[in-house]
Biopython code that builds the backbone (N, CA, C, O; Angstrom):
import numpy as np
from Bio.PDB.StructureBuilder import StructureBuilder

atoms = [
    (1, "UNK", "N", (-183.834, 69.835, -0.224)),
    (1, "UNK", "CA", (-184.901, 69.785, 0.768)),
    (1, "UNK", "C", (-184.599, 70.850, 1.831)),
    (1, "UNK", "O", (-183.509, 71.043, 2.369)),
    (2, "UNK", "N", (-186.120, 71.722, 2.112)),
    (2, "UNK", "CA", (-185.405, 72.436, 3.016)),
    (2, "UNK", "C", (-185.351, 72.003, 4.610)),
    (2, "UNK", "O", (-185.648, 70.817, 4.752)),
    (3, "UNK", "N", (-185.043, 72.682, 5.828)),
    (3, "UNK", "CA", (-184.596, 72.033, 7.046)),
    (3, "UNK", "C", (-186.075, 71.885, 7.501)),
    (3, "UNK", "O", (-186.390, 70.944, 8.228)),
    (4, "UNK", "N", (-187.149, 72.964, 7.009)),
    (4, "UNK", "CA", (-188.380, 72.744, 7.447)),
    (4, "UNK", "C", (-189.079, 71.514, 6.853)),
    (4, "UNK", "O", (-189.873, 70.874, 7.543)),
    (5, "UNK", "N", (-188.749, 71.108, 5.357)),
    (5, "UNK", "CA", (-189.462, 69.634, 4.847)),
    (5, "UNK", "C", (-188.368, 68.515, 5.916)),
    (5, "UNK", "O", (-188.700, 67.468, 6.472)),
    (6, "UNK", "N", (-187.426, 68.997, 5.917)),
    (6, "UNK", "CA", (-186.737, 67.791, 6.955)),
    (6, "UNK", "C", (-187.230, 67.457, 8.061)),
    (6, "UNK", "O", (-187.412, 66.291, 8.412)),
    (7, "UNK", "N", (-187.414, 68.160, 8.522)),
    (7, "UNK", "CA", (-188.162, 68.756, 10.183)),
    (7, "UNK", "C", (-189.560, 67.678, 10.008)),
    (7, "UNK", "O", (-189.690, 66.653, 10.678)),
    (8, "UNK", "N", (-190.257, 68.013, 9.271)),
    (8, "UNK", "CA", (-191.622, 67.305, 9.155)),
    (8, "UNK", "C", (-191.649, 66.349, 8.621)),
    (8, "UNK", "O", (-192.774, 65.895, 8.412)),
    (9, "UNK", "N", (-191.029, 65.938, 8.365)),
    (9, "UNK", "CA", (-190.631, 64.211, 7.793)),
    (9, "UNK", "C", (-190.274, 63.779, 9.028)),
    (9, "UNK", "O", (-191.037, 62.986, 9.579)),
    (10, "UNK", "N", (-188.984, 64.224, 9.758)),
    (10, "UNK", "CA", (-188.644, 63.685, 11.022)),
    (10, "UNK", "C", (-189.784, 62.968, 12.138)),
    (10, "UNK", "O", (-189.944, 61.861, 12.653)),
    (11, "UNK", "N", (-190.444, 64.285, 12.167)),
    (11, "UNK", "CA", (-191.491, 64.328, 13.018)),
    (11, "UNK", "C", (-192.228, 63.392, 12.758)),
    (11, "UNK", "O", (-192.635, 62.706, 13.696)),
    (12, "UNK", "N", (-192.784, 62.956, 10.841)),
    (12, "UNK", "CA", (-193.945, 62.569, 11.207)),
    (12, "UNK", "C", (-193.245, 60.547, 11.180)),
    (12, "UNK", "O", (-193.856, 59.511, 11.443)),
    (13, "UNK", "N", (-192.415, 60.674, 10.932)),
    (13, "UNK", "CA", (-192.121, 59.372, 11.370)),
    (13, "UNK", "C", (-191.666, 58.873, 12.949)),
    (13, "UNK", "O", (-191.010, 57.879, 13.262)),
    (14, "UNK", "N", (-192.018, 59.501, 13.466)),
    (14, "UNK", "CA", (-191.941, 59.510, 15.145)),
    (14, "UNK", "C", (-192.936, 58.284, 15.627)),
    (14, "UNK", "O", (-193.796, 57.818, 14.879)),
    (15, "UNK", "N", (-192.758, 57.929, 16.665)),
    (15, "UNK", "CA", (-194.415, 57.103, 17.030)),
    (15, "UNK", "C", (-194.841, 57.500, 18.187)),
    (15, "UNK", "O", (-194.094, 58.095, 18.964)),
    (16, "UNK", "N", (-195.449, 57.368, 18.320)),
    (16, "UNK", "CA", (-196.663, 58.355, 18.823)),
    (16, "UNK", "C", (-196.233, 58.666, 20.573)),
    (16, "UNK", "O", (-196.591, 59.600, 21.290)),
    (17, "UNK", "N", (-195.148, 57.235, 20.955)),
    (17, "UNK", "CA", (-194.212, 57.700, 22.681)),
    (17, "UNK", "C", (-193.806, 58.928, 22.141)),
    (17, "UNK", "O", (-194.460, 59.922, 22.456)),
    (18, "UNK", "N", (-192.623, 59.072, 21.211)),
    (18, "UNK", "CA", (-191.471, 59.748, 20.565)),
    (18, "UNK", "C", (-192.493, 60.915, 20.181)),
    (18, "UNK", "O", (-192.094, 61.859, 20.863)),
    (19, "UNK", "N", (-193.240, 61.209, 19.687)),
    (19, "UNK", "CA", (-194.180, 62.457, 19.476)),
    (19, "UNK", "C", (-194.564, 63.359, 20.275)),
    (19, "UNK", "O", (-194.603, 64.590, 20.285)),
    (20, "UNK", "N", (-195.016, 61.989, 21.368)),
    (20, "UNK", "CA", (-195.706, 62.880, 22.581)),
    (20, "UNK", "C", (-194.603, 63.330, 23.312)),
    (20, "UNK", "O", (-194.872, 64.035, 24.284)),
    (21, "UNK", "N", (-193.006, 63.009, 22.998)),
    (21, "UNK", "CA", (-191.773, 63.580, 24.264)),
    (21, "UNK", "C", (-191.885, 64.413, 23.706)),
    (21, "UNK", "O", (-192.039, 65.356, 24.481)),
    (22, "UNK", "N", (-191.929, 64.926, 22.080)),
    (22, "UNK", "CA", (-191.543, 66.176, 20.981)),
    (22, "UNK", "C", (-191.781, 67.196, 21.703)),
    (22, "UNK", "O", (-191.100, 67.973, 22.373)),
    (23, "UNK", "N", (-193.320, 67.014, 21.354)),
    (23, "UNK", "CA", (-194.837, 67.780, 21.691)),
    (23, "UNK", "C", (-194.532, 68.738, 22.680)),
    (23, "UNK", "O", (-194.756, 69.941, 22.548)),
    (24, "UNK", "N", (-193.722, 67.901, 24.249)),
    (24, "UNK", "CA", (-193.458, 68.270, 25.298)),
    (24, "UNK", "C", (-192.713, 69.095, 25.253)),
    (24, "UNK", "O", (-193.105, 70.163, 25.724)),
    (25, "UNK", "N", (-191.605, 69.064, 24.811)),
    (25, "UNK", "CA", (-190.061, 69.469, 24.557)),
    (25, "UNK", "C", (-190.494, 70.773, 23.779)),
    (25, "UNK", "O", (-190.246, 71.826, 24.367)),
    (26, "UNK", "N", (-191.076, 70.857, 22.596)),
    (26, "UNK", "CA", (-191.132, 71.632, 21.660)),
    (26, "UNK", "C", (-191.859, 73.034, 22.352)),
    (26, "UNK", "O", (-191.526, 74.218, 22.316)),
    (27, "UNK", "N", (-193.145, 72.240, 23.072)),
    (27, "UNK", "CA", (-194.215, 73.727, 23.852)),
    (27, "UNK", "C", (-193.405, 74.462, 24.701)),
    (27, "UNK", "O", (-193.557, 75.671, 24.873)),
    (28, "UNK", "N", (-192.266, 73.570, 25.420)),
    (28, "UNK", "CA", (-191.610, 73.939, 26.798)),
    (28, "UNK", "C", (-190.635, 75.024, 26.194)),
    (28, "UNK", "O", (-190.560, 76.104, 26.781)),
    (29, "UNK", "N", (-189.803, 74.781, 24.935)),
    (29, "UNK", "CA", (-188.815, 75.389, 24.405)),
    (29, "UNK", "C", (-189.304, 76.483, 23.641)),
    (29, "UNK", "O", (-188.509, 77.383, 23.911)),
    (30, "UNK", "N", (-189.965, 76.839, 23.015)),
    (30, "UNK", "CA", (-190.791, 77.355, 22.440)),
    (30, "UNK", "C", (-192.237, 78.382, 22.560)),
    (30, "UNK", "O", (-192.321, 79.602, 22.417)),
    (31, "UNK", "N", (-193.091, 77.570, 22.814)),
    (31, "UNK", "CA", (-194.452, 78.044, 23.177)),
    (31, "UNK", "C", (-193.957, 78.922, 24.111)),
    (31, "UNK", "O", (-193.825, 80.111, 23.822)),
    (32, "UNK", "N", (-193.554, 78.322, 25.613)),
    (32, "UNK", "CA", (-194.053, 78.981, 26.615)),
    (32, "UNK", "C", (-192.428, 79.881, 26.816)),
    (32, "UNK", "O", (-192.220, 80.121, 28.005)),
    (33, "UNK", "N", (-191.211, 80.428, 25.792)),
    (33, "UNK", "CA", (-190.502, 81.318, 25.660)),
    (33, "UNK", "C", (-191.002, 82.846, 25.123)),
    (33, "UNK", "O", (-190.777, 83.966, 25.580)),
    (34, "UNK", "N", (-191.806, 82.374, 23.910)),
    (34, "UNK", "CA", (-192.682, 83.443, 23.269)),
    (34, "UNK", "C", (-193.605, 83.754, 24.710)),
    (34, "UNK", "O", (-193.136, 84.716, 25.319)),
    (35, "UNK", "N", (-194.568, 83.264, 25.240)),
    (35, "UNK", "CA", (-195.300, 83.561, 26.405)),
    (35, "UNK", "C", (-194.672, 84.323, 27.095)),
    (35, "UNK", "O", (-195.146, 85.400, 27.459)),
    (36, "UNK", "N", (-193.443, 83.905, 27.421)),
    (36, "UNK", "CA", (-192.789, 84.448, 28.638)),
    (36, "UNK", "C", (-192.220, 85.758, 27.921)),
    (36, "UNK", "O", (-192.145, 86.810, 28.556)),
    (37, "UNK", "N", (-192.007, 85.714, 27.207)),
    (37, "UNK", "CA", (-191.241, 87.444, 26.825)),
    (37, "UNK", "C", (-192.481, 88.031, 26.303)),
    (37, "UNK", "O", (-192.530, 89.225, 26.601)),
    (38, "UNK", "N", (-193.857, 87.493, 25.400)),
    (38, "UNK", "CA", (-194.177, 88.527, 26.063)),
    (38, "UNK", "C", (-195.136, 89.210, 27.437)),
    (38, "UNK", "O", (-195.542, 90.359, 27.612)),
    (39, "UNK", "N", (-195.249, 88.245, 28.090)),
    (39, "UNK", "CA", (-196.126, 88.670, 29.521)),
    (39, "UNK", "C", (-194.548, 89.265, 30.162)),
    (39, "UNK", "O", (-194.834, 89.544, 31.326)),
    (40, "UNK", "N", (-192.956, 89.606, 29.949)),
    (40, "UNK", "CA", (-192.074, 90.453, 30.408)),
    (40, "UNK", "C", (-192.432, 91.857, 29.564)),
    (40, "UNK", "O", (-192.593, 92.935, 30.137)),
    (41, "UNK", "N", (-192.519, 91.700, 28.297)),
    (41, "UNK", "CA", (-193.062, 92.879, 27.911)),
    (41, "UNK", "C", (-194.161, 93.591, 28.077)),
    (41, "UNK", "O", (-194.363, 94.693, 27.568)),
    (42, "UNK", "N", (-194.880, 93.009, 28.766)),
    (42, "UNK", "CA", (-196.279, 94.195, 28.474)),
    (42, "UNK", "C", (-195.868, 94.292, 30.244)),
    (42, "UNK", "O", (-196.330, 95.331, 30.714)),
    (43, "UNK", "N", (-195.214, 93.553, 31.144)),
    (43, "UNK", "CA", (-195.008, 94.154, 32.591)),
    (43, "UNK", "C", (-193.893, 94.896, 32.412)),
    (43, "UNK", "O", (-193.998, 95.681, 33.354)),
    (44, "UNK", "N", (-192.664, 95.252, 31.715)),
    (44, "UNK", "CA", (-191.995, 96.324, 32.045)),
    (44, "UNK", "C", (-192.702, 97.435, 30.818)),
    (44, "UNK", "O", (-192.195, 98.550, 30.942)),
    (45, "UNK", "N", (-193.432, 97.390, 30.023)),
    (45, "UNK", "CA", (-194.495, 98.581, 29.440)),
    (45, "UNK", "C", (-195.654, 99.377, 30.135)),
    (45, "UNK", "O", (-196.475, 100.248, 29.846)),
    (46, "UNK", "N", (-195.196, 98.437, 31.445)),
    (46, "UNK", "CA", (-196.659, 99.277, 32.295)),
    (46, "UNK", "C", (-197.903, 98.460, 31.908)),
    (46, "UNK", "O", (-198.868, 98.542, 32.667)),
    (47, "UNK", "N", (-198.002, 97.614, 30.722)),
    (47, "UNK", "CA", (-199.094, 97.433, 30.505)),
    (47, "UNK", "C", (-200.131, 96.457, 31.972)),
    (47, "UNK", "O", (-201.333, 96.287, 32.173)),
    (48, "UNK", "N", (-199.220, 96.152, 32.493)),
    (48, "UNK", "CA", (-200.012, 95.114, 33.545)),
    (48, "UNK", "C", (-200.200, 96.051, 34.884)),
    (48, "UNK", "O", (-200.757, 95.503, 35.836)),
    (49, "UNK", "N", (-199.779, 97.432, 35.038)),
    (49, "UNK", "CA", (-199.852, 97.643, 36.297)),
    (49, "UNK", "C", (-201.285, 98.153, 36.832)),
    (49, "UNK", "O", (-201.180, 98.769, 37.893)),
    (50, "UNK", "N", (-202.040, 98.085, 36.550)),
    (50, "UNK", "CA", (-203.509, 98.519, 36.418)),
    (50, "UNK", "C", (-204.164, 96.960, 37.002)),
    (50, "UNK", "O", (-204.871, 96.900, 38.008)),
    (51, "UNK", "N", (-203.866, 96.011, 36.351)),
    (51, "UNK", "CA", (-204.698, 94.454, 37.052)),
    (51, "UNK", "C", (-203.686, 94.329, 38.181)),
    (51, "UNK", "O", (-203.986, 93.773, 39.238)),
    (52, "UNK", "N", (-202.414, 94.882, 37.937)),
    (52, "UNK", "CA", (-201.535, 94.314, 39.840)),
    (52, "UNK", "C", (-202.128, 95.116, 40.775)),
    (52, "UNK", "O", (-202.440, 94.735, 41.903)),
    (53, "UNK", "N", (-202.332, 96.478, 40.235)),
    (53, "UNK", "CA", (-202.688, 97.291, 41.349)),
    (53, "UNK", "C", (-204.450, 96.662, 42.099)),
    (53, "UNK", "O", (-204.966, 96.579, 43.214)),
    (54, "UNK", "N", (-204.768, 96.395, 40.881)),
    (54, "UNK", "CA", (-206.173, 96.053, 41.126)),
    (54, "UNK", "C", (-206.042, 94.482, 42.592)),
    (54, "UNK", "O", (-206.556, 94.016, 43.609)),
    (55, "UNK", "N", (-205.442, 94.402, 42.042)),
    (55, "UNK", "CA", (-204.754, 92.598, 42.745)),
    (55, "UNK", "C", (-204.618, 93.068, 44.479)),
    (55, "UNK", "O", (-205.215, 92.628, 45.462)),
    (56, "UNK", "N", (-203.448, 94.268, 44.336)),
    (56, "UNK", "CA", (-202.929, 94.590, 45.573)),
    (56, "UNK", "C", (-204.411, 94.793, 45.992)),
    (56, "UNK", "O", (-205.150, 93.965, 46.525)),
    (57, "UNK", "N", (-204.687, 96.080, 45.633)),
    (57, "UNK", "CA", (-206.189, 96.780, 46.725)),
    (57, "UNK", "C", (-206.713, 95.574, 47.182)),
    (57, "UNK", "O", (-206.584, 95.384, 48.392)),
    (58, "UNK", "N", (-207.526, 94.312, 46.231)),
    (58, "UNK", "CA", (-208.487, 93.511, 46.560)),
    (58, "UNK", "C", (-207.604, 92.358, 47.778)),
    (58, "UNK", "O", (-208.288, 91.708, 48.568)),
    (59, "UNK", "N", (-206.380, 92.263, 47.776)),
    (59, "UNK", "CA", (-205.625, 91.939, 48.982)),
    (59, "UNK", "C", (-205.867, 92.724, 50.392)),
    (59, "UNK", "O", (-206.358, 92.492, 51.497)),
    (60, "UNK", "N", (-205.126, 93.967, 49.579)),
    (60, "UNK", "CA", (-205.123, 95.159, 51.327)),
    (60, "UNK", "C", (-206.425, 94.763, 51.995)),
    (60, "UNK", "O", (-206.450, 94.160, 53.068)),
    (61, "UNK", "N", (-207.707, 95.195, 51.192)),
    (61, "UNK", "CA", (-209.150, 95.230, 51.699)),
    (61, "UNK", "C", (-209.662, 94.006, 51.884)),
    (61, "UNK", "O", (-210.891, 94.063, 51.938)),
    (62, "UNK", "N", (-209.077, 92.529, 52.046)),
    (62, "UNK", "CA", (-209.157, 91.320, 52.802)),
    (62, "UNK", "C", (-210.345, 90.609, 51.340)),
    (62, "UNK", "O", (-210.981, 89.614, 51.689)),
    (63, "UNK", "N", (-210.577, 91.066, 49.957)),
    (63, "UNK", "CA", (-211.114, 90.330, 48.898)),
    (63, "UNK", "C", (-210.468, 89.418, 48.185)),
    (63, "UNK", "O", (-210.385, 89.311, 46.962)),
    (64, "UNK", "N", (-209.739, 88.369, 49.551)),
    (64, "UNK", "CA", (-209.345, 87.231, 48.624)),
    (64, "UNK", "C", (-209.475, 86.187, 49.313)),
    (64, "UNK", "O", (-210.046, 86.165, 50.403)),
    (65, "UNK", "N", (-208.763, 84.834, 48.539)),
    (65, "UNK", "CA", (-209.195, 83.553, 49.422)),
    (65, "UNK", "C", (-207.992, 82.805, 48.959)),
    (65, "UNK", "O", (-207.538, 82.953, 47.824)),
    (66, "UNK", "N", (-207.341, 81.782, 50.088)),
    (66, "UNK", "CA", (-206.505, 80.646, 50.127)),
    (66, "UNK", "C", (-206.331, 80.016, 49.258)),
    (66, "UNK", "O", (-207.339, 79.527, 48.748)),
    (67, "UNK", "N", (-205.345, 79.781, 48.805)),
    (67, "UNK", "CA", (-205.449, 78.290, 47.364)),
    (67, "UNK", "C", (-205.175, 77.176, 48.605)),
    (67, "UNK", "O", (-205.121, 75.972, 48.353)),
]
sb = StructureBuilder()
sb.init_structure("model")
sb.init_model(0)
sb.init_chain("A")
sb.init_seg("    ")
for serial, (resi, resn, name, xyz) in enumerate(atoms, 1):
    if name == "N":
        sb.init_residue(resn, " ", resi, " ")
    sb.init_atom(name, np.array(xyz, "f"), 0.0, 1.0, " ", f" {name:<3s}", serial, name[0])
structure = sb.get_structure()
């Protein structure tokens, strides 16, 4: 069996508390690592400096509002 049929057996005998901690655990470790490297990559590629700059101006020139 491989670790991935293991994996999904594990999982699906979980109940549904134990699923929903997974779920949590899994996006946090995972999902939002891929996210994060790449929204680091496309900001040290330059790719983002065009919407920051855009960000700054609409700051300098008073086009924003409070959260």
């Amino acid at each position: 069996m491989s670790k991935v049929q293991e994996i999904e057996e594990a999982v699906s005998g979980l109940s549904q508390e134990e699923l929903a901690q997974f779920r949590v655990w899994f996006e946090e470790k995972f999902d939002s690592a891929k996210w994060d490297a790449e929204f680091e990559h496309d900001a040290v590629s330059g790719r983002l400096d065009a919407l920051a700059e855009r960000a700054v101006s609409d700051f300098n020139n008073g086009n924003f509002r409070e959260l």
